[in-house]
C-alpha positions in Angstrom: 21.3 27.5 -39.2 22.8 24.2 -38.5 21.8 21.2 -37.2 23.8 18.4 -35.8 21.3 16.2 -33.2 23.0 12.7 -33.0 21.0 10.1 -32.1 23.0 7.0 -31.0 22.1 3.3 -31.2 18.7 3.8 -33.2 17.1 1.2 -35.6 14.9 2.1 -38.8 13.7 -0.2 -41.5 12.3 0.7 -45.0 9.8 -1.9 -46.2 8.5 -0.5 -49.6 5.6 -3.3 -49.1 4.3 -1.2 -46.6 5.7 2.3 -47.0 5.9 2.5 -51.0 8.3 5.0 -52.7 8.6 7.3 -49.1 9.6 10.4 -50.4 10.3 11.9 -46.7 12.8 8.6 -46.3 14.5 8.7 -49.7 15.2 11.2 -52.3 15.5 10.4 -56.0 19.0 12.0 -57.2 18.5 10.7 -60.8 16.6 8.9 -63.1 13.0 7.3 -61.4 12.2 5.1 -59.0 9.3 3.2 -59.0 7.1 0.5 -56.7 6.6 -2.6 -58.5 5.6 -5.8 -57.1 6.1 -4.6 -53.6 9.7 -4.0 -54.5 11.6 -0.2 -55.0 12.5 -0.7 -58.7 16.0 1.1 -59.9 16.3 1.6 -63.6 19.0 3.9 -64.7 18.4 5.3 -61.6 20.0 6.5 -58.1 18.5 7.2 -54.6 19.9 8.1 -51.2 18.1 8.8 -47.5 17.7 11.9 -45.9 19.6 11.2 -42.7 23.0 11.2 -42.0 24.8 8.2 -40.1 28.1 7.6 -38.7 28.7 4.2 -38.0 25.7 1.8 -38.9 25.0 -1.7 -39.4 22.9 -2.1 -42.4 20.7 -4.7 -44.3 20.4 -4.2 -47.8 17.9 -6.8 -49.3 17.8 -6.8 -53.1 18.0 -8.3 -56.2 20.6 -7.7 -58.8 18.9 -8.6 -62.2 22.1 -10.2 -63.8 26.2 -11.5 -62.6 28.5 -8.6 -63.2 29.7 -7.8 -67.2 31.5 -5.1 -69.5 29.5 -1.7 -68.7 28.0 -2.4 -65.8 27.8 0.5 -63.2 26.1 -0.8 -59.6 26.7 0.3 -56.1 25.0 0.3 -52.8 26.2 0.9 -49.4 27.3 4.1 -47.4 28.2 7.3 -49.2 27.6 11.2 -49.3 26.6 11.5 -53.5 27.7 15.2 -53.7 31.4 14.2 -52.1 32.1 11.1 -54.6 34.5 9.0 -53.2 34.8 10.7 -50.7 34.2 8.4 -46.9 32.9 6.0 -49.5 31.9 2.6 -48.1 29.9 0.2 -50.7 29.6 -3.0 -52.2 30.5 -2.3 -56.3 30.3 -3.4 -59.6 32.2 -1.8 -62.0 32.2 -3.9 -65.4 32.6 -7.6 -64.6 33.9 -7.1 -61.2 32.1 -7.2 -57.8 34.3 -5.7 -54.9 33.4 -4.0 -51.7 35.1 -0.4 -51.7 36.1 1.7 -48.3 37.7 5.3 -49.3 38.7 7.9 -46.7 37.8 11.3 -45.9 39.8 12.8 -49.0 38.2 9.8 -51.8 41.3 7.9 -51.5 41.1 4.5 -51.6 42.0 2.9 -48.9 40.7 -0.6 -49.1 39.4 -2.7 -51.6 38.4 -6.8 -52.0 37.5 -8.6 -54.9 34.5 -11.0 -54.6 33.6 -13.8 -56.6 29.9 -13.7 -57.8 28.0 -16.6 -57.2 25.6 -17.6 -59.5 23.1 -17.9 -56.9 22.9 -14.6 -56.3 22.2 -14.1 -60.0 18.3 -12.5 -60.2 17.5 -13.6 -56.9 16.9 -12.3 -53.7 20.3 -11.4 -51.9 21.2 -10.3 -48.3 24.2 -7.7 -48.7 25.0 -6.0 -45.0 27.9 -3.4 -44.3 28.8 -3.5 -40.2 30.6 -0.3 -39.8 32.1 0.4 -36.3 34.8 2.6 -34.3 37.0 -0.8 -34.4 36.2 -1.3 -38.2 33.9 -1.8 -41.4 32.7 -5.6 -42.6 30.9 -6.7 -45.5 28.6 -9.2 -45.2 26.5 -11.6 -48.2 24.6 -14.4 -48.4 26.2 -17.8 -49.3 25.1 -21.5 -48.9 22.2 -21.3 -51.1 21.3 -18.1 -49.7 21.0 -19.3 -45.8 23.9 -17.9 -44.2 25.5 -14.3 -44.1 29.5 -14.6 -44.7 32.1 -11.8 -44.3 33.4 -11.4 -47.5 35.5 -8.3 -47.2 37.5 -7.1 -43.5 38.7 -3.6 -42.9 39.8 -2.6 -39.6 42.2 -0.1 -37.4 44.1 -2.9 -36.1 43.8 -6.7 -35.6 44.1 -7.4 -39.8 47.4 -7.1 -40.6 46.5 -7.2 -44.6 44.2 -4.6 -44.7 44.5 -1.9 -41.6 42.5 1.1 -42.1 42.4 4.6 -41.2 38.3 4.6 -40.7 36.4 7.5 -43.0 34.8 10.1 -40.3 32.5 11.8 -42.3 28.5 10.9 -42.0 27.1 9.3 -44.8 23.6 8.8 -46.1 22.1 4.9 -47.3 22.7 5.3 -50.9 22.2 2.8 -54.0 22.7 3.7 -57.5 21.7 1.4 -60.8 23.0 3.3 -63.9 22.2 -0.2 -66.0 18.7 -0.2 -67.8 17.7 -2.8 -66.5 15.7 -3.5 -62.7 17.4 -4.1 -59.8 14.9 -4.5 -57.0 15.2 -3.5 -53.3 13.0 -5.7 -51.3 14.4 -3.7 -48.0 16.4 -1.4 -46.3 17.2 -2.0 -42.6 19.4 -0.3 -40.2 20.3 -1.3 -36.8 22.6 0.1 -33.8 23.2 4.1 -36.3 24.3 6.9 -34.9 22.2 9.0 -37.0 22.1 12.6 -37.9 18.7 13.5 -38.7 17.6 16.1 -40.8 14.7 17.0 -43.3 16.6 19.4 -46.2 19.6 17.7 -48.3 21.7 20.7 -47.8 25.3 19.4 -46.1 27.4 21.5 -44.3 31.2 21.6 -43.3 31.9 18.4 -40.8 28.5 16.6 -41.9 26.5 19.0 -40.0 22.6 19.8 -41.8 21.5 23.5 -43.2 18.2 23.7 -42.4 17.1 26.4 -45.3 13.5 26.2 -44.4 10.3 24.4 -41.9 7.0 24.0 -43.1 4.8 23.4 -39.6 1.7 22.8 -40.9 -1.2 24.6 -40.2 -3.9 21.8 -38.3 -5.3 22.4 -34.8 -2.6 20.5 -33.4 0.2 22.1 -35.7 2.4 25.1 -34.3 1.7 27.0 -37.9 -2.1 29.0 -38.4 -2.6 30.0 -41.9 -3.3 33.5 -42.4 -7.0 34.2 -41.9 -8.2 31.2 -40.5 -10.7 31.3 -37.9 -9.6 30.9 -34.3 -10.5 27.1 -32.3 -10.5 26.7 -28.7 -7.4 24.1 -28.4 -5.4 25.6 -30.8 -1.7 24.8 -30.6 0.9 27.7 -31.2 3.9 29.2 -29.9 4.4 32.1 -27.4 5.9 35.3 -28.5 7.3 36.9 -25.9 8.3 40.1 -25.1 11.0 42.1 -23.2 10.8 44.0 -19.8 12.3 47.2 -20.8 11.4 49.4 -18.4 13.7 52.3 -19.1 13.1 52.3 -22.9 16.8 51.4 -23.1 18.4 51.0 -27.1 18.2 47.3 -27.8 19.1 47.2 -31.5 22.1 48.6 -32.9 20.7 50.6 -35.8 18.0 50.9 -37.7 16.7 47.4 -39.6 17.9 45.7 -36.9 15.7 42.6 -35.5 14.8 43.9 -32.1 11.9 42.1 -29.3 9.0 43.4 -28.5 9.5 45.2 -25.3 7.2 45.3 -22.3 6.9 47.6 -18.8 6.7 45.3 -15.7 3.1 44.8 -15.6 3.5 43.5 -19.4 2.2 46.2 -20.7 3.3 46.7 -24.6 6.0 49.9 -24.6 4.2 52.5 -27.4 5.6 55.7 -28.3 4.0 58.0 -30.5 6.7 58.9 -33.4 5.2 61.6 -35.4 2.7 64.7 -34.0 -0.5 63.8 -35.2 -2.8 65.9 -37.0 -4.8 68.9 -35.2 -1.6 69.5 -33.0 0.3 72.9 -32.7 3.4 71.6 -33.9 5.8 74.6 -32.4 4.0 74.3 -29.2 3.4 70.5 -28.8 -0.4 71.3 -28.0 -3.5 69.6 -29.2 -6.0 72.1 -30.5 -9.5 70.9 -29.4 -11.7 73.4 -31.8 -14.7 72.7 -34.2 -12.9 73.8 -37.9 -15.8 74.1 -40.2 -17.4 77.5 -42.3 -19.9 80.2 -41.5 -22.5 81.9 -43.2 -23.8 85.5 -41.8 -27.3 86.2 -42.8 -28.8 89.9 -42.5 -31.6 90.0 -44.0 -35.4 88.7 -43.9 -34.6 85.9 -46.7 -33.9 82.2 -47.4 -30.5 81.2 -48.0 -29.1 77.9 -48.6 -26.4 77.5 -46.6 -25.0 74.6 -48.1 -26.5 72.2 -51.0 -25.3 68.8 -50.2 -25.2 66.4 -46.8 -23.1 68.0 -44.1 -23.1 68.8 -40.3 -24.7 72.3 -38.5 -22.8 73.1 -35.8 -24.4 76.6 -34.1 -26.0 79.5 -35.2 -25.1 82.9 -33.0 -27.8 85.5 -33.1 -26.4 89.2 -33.5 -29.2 90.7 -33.5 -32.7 89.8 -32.6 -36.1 91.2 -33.9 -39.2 91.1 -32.3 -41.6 88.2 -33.1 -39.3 86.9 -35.7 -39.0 83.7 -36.7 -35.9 81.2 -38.0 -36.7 78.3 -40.1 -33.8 75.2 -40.7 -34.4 72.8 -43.3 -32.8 69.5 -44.3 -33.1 70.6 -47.9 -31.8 72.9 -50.7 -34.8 74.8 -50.6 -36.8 76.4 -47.6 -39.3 73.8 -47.3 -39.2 69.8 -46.7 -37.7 68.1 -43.3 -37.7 70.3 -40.5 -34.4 70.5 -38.5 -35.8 72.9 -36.2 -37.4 75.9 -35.3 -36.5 79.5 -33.5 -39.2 81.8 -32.2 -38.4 85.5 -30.8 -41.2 86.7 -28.1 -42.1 91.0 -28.3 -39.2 91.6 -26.1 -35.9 90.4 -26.8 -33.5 91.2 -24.2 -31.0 88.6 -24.0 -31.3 86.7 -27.3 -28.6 89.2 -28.8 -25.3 87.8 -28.1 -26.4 84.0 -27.4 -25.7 80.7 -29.5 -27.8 77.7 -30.2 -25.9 74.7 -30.6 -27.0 71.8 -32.9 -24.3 69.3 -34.0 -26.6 67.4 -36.1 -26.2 66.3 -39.2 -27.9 66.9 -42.5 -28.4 64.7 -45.7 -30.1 66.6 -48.7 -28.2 70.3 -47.7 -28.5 73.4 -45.3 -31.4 75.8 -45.8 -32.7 78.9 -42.9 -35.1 81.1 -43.6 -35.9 84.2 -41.5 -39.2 86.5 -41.4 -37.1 89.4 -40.1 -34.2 91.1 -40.6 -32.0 89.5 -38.0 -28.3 89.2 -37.7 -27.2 85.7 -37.6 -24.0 83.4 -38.3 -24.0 79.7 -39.1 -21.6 77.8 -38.6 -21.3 74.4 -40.4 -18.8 71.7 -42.6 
C-alpha cells in the first residue's frame, strides 16, 4: 500500500536537549549516534528523518569539529541516501573544500559554489540553512562573528543568469552524514514552511510516494489494537467490522481463497449455511434420525446378570413376559447388591405388564447389575 499525504506549510523542530536521540524522528543509517552534552554527536556516522519533504526551509545548527582538509567526507542538507546524488541538495565537504551542492532528478550535477571557510566557524557553533522553493534553492551561513545569516550559494529557475536551474522534484528526507572520526555536534534541526510527506516505514516507492509494510496500533484502552486474550473494559476503543447485506446469498468472491466480507440478511443477521451433513443424518435421504443407539441385554431366567461392568446410561427395560409376584432388582454396581437404582414388583395377576416398557434414562457410575426372583422375559437396553 502506498502512502502519499502532503502536508503543506508545516513546521517541526528537533531539539536533542529535550527529545534526545528520537528514534521515531531519525533513523541511524550507519555507524552510532549518540547524546552528549545536550548535543546529537556524529562520529563516523550518518542519520536521516523519517519524513519526506518537497520544498523546505531548514535550520541546521551544528558544530563542525575542524576547517575542511585532505580526507575529509561531511554533508548535510536535503537528500534521499538510497538514490545518492540523486535530487541532492547539501552543504559539502569533500577534502579541503566546502561547497553547497544541488543535483537533479537523475544525480547530475547541476549546480555547485565554492565557499570559503571562515575560521570562525572552526569548532564552533554554526547556523547553516538551505531555503528551497518552487522559484529556487539558497544556502544560507553564519558570518560577522557568527550574528548574521548570509546567502552564500544562489540557484534558481530564472532571475540568476550564472547559475539557472532545472529544480530536483523528488522528496527528500533531512539528512547529515560525518564519515570523519571525529565529533561533529548537532545542536538542532529546524524546519519551517515543508511540504512534507509523512510516513513511519523507510521503504520509498516510485515518485517519492511511502510503502507502508506494516502498523503496530498498540493495544491500551484508548488504542484501536486488543491483544489476544485480554480482558474486555467498558470504554474500550476498536474498530467496527462490518458486514454485507447479502440477501440472496449471491457469489461475492471469485474463487476459492479469495478475501470475501462477512455477509448479513436485512435485519443483520450473520448468513450461515451448513456445509457438510452432520452426524446421525440419513445421508441418501437428507433426514435426521432422532433414535436412542445403545445395546440390549435379554434376560430369561430367575438370575443376576451384570449387564455392564463400568459407568454407563440405562435406558428402558421391556418386560416379555411377566411372572406372578416376581421381583426385578437394578443396581449401580457390578454385583447384585450396593446402590439401589430401582425396584419392580409384579402383583398375583399380571395382565398388562407383558408387552409394556419402563423407561429410565439415568445414568450409572460403578456398572449395570438386575437381578430377578423369577423367570421372566426381559430386554435392557443401555450404552
Amino acid at each position: 500500500m502506498d502512502v502519499n499525504v502532503i502536508n503543506q506549510n508545516t513546521s517541526f523542530v528537533y531539539d536533542p536537549a529535550v527529545v534526545g536521540y528520537e528514534t521515531s524522528f531519525i533513523k541511524a543509517i550507519s555507524g552510532t549516534p549518540t547524546v552528549s552534552s545536550s548535543k546529537l554527536r556524529l562520529n563516523a556516522a550518518e542519520i536521516a528523518t523519517y519524513d519526506f519533504f518537497k520544498f523546505a526551509d531548514v535550520l541546521f545548527v551544528m558544530t563542525v569539529p575542524a576547517a575542511p582538509t585532505s580526507g575529509d567526507v561531511r554533508a548535510w542538507g536535503l537528500k534521499v541516501p538510497a538514490l545518492g546524488n540523486n535530487a541532492r541538495v547539501e552543504f559539502d565537504i569533500t577534502g579541503a573544500v566546502f561547497s553547497c551542492k544541488v543535483y537533479d532528478d537523475f544525480g547530475t550535477a547541476i549546480g555547485s559554489t565554492t565557499v570559503v571557510w571562515d575560521a570562525t566557524w572552526t569548532a564552533a557553533v554554526v547556523r547553516y540553512r538551505i531555503r528551497f522553493t518552487q522559484d529556487g534553492i539558497k544556502f544560507y551561513v553564519d558570518l560577522n562573528s557568527l550574528t548574521t545569516l548570509t546567502c552564500v550559494a544562489r540557484f534558481a529557475i530564472s532571475g540568476n543568469a550564472s547559475q539557472p536551474v532545472t529544480l530536483p522534484t523528488i522528496p527528500q528526507v533531512v539528512h547529515i552524514i560525518n564519515s570523519n572520526a571525529d565529533n561533529l555536534d548537532v545542536t538542532a534541526i529546524v524546519g519551517q514552511h515543508v511540504h512534507s510527506n509523512f510516513k513511519t516505514i523507510s521503504a520509498t516507492g516510485a515518485g517519492g510516494s511511502t510503502a507502508v509494510t506494516s502498523i503496530v496500533p498498540g493495544t491500551a484502552a484508548t488504542n484501536l489494537g486488543k491483544a489476544e486474550d485480554a480482558a474486555h473494559t467498558s470504554g474500550d476503543v476498536g474498530v467496527m467490522m462490518l458486514g454485507v447485506r447479502n440477501d440472496g446469498a449471491l457469489v461475492l468472491a471469485g474463487t476459492t481463497g479469495d478475501y470475501i466480507p462477512l455477509t448479513t440478511d436485512a435485519f443483520g443477521n450473520t448468513n450461515v449455511n451448513q456445509g457438510t451433513l452432520i452426524s446421525g443424518e440419513n445421508q441418501t435421504a437428507n433426514v435426521l434420525h432422532m433414535r436412542y443407539n445403545g445395546s440390549f441385554t435379554n434376560m430369561t431366567t430367575a438370575t443376576t446378570t451384570t449387564v455392564k461392568a463400568a459407568a454407563g446410561h440405562l435406558h428402558s427395560i421391556t418386560v416379555g413376559l411377566a411372572v406372578a409376584t416376581g421381583t426385578i432388582a437394578i443396581y449401580d454396581n457390578t454385583a447384585g447388591s450396593g446402590t439401589l437404582i430401582g425396584t419392580v414388583t409384579f402383583g398375583a395377576t399380571v395382565l398388562g405388564d407383558e408387552g409394556k416398557t419402563m423407561i429410565f434414562d439415568c445414568n450409572f457410575a460403578t456398572g449395570l447389575t438386575l437381578v430377578t426372583s423369577q423367570a421372566t422375559n426381559l430386554t435392557i437396553v443401555y450404552s
